[in-house]
MARLUMDREN-897531 format. One record per residue: y, z, x of N, C-alpha, C, O in turn. Coordinates in steps of 0.001 Angstrom, whole numbers, padded with zeros to 6 digits, always signed. Each point is the difference from the previous one (the first is absolute). Layout:
BEGIN
YZXYZXYZXYZX
...
//
This chain:
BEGIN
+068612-033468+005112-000459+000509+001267+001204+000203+000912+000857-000857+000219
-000888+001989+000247+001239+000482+001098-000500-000498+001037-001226+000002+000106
+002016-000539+000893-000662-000239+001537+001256+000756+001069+001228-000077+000008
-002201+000797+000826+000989+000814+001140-000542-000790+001187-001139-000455+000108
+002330+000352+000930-000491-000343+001333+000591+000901+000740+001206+000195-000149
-001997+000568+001147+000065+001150+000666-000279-000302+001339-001187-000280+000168
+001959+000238+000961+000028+000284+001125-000921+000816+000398-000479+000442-001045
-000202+000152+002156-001025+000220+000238-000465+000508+001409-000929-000690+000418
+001334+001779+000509-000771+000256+001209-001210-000869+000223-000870-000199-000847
+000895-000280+002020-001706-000635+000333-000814+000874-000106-000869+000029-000872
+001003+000639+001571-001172+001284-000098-000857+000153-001512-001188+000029-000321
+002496+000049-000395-000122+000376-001665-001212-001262-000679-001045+000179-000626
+002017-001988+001258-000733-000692-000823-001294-000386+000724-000734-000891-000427
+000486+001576+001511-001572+000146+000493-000841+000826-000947-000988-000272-000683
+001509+001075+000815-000955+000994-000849-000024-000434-001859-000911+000016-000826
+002238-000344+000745-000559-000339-001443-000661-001338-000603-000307-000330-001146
+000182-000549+002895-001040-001320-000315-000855+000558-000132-000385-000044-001168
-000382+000798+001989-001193+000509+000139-000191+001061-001709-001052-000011-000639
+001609+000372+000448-000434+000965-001484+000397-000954-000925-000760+000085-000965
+001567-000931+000805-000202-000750-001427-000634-001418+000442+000364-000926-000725
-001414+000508+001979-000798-000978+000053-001291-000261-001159-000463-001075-000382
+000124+002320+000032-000539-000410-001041-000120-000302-001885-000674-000430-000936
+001783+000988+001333+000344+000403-001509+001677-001040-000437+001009-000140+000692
-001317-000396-002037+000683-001354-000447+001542+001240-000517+001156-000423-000014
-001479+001747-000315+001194+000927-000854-000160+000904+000390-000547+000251+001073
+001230+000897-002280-000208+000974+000031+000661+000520-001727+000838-000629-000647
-001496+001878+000248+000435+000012-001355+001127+001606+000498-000091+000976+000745
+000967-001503-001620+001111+001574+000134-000123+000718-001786+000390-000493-001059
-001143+001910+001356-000387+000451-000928+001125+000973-000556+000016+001198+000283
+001154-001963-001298+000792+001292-000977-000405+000532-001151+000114-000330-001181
-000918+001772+002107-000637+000977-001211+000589+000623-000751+000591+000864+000648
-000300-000735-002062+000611+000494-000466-000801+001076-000810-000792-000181-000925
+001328+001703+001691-000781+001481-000702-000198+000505-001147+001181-000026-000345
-001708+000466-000532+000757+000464-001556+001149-000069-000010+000666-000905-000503
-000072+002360+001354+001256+000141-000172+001577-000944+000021+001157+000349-000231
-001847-001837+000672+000692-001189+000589+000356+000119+001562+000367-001027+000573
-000429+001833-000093-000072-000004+001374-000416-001298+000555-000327-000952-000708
+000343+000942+001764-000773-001025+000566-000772+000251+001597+000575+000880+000640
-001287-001257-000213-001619+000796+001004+000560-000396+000629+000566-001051-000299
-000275+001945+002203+000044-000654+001243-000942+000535+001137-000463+001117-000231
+000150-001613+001231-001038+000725+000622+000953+000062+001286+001129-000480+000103
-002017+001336+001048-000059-000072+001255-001355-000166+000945-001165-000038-000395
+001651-000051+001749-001605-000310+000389+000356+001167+001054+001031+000669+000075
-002450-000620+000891+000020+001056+001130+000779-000619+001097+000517+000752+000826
-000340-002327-000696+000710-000281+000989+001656-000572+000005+000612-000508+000940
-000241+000727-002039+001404-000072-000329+000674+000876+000109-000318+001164-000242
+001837-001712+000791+000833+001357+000300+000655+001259-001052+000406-000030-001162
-000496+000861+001943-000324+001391-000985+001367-000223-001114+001222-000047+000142
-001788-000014-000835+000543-000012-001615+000567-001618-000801+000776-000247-000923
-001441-000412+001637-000359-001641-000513-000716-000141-001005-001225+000016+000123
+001898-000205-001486-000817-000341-000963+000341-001479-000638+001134-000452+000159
-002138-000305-000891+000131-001032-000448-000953-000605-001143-001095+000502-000255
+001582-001564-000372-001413+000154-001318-000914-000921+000699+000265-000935+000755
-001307+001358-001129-001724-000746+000869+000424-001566-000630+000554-000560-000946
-001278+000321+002262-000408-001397-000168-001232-000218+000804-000445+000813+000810
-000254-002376-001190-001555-000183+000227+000035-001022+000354+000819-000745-000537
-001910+000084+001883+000047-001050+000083-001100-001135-001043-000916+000469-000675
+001216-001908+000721-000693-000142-001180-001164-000952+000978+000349-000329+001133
-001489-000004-001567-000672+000071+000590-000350-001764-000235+000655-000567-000875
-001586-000169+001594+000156-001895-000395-000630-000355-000788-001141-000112+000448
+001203-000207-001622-000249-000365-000930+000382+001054-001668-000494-000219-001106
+001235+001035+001377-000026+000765-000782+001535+000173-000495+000996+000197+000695
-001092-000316-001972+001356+000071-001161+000696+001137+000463-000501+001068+000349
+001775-001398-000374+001488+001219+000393-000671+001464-001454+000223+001210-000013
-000861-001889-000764-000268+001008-001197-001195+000865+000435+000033+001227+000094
-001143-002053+000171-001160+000540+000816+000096+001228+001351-000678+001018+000133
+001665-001505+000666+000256+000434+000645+000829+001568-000314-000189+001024+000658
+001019-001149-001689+000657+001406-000593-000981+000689-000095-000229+000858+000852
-000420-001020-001689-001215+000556-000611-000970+000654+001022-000165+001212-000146
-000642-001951+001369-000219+000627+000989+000504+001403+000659-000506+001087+000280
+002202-001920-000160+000911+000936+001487+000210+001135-000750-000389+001016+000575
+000991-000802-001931+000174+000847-000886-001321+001215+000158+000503+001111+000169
-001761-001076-000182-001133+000359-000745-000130+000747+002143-000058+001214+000190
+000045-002013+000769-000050+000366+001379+001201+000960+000242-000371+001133+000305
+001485-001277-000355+001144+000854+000566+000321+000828-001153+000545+000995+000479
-000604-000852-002013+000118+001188-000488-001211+000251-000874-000028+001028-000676
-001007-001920+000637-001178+000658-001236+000384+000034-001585-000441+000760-000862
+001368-001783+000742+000328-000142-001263-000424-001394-000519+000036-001105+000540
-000454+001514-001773+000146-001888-000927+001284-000135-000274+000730+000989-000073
-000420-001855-000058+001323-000438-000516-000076-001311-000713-000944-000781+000125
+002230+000538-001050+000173-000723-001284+001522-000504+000677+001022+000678+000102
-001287-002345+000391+001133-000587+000357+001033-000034-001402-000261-000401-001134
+001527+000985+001687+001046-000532-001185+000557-001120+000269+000080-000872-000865
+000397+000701+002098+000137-001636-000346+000317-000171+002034-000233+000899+000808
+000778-002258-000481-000426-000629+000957+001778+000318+000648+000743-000440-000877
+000095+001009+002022+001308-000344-000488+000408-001084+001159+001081-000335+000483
-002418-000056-000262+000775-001135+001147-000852-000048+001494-000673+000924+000458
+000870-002099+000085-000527-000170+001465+001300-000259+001040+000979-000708-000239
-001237+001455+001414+001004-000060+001196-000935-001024+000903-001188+000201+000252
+001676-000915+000022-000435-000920+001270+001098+000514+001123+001209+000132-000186
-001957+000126+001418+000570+000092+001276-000574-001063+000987-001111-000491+000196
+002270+000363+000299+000000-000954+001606+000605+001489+000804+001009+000638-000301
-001873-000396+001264+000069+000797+001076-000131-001093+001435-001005-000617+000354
+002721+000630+000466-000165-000456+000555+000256+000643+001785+000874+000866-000016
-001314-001061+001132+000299+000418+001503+000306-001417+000830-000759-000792+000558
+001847+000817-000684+000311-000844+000871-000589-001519-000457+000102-000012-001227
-000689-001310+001694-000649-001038-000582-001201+000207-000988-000425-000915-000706
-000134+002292+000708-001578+000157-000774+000020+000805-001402+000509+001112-000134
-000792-001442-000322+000080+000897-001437-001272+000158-000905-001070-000339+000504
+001076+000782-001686-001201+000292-000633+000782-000012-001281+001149+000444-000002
-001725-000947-001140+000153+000696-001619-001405+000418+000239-000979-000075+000742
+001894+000947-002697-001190+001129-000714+000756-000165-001022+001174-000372+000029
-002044+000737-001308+000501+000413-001194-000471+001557-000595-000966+000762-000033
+001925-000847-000262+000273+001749-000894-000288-000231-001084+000729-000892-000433
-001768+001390-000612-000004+000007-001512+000447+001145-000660-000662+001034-000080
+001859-001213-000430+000074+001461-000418+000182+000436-001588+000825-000494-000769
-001938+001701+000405-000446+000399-001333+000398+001055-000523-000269+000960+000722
+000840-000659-001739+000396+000997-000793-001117+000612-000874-000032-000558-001096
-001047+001690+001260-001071+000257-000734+000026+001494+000201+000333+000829+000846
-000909-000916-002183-000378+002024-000863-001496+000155+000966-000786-000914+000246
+000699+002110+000122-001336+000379+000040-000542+001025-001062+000584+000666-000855
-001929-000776+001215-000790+000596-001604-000507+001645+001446-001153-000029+000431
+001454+000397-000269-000610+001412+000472+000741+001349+000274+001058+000171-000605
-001495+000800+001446+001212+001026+000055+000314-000078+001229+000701-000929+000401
-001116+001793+000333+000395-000089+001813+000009-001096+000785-001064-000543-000299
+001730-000302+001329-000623-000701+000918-000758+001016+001115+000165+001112+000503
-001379-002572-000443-000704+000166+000930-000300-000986+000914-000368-001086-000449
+000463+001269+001858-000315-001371+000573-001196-000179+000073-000538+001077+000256
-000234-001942-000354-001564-000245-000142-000550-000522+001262-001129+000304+000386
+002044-001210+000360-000207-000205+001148+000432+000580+001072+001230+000021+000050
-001819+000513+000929+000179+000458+001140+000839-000682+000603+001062+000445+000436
-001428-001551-000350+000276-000729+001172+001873-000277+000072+000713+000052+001003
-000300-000353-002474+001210+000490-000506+000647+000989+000928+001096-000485+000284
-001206+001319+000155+000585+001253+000695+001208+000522-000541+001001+000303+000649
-001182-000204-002079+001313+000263-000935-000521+001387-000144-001150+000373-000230
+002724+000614+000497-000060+001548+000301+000991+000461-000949+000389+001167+000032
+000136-002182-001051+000679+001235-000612+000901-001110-001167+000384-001040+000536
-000144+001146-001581+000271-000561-001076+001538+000818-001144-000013+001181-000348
+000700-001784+000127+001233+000699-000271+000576-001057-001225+000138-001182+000316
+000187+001599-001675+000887-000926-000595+001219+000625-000139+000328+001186+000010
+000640-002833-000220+001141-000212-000526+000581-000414-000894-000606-000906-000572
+001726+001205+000080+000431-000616-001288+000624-001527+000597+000329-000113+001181
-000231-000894-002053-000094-001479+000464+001411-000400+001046+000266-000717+000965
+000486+001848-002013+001546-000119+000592+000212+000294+001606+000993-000406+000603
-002257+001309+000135+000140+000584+001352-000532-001262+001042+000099+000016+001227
-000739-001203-002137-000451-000841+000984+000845-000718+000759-000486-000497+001016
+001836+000276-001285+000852-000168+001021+000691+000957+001185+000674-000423+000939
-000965+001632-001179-000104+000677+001270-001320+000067+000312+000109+000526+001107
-001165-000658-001252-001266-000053+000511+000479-001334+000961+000040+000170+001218
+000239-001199-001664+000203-001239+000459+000899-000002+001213-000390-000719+000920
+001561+001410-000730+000642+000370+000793-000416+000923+001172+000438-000271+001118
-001369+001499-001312-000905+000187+000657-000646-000450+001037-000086+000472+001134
-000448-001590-001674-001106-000780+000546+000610-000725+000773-000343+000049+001181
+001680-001158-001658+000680-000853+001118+000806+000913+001108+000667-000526+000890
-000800+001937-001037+000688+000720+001216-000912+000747+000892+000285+001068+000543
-001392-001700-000432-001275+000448+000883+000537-000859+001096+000371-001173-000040
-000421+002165+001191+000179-000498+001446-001456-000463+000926-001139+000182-000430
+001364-000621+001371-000556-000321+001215-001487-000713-000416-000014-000645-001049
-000488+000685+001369-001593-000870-001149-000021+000049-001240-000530-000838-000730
+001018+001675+000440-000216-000240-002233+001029-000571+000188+000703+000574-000830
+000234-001628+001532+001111-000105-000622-000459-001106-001143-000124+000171-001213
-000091-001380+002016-000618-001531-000786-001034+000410-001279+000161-000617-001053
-001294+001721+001135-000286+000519-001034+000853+000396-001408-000061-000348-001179
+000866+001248+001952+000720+000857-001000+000939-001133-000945+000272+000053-001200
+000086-001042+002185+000549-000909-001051-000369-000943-000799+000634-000528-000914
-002091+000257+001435-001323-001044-001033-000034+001002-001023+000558-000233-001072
-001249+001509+001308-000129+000713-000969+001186+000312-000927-000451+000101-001141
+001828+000100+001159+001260+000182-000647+000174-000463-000994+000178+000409-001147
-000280-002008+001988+000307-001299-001305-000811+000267-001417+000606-000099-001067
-001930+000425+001111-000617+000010-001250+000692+000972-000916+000366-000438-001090
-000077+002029+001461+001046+001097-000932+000615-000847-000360-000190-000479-001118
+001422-000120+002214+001240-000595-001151-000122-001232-000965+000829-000253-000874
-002240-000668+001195-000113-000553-000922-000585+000540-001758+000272-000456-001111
-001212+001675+001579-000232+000402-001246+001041+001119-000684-000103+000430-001149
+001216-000030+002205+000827+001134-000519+000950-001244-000846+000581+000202-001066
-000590-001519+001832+001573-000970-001005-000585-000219-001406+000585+000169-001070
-002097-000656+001317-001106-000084-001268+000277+000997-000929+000748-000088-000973
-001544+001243+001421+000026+001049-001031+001052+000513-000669-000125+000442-001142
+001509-000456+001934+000961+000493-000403+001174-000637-000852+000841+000456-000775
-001118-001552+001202+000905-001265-000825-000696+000165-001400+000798-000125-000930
-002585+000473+000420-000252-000019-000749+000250+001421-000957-000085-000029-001228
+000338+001007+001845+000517+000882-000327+001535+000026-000447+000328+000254-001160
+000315-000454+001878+001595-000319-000510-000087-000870-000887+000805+000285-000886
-001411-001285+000632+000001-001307-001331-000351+001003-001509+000515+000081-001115
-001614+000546+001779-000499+001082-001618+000941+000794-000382+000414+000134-001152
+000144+000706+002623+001366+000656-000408+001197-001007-000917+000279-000586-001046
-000064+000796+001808+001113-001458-000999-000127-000291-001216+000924+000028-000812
-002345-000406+000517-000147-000022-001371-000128+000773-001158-000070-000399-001162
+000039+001922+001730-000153+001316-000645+001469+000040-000924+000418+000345-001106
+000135-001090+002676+001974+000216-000043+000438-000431-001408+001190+000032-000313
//
């Protein structure tokens, strides 16, 4: 388990007491396309050309697996077939004396369909784009260079790319190597 501690606008860790008060996680979904790509979305209220891979909150009483399975089937309308688990991020988000954890579950899984579709509305996901695994560190970079309110976002959200770009890619260079 990785653990980040992140500094934190008040403002920021108001609002994100209030949205992760109910929920124990959240699952970070790495879809991987036929083509190996990998799925990122956007929403209607993110800044214009903010993309990132979905994530779901998980709900109380319900398995980090359960929960894939759900968020997956709501934000793109796909089944999916976990390949494997590559790890949990624990965060301490802190403002000044007050802070909050959360945990990140994050999954490496195939989906079984063709198009995404978001199934849920409520989602407000407007637009869906893949990448090859190698771009998730500029995706990641991206995200930690969001100014003025996305900033504290852009960098919660960041951390997960470079953990699955060191993942994926370390596992990639090891296979290379061995071709060698």
């Amino acid at each position: 388990m990785e653990e980040y501690k992140i500094e934190i606008g008040e403002g920021q860790l108001r609002e994100w007491l209030e949205t992760f008060r109910d929920k124990p996680g959240e699952v970070v979904m790495v879809i991987l396309r036929p083509g190996g790509k990998v799925l990122l979305i956007t929403k209607d209220f993110y800044p214009p050309g903010a993309y990132r891979m979905p994530t779901g909150g998980m709900h109380h009483r319900e398995t980090p697996e359960e929960a894939l399975v759900r968020e997956a089937k709501e934000e793109t309308g796909f089944r999916v077939n976990i390949e494997r688990n590559l790890g949990t991020i624990h965060w301490v988000f802190r403002s000044g004396d007050r802070g909050i954890e959360y945990y990140s579950h994050v999954f490496l899984i195939s989906e079984i369909a063709d198009e995404p579709i978001a199934e849920d509305e409520h989602e407000r996901i407007t637009g869906f784009r893949e990448v090859d695994i190698r771009e998730l560190g500029s995706i990641a970079e991206e995200l930690r260079n969001l100014t003025g309110r996305w900033h504290d976002w852009g960098v919660f959200r960041a951390i997960p790319h470079e953990v699955v770009y060191r993942e994926l890619c370390k596992s990639d260079e090891a296979t290379d190597a061995d071709r060698s």
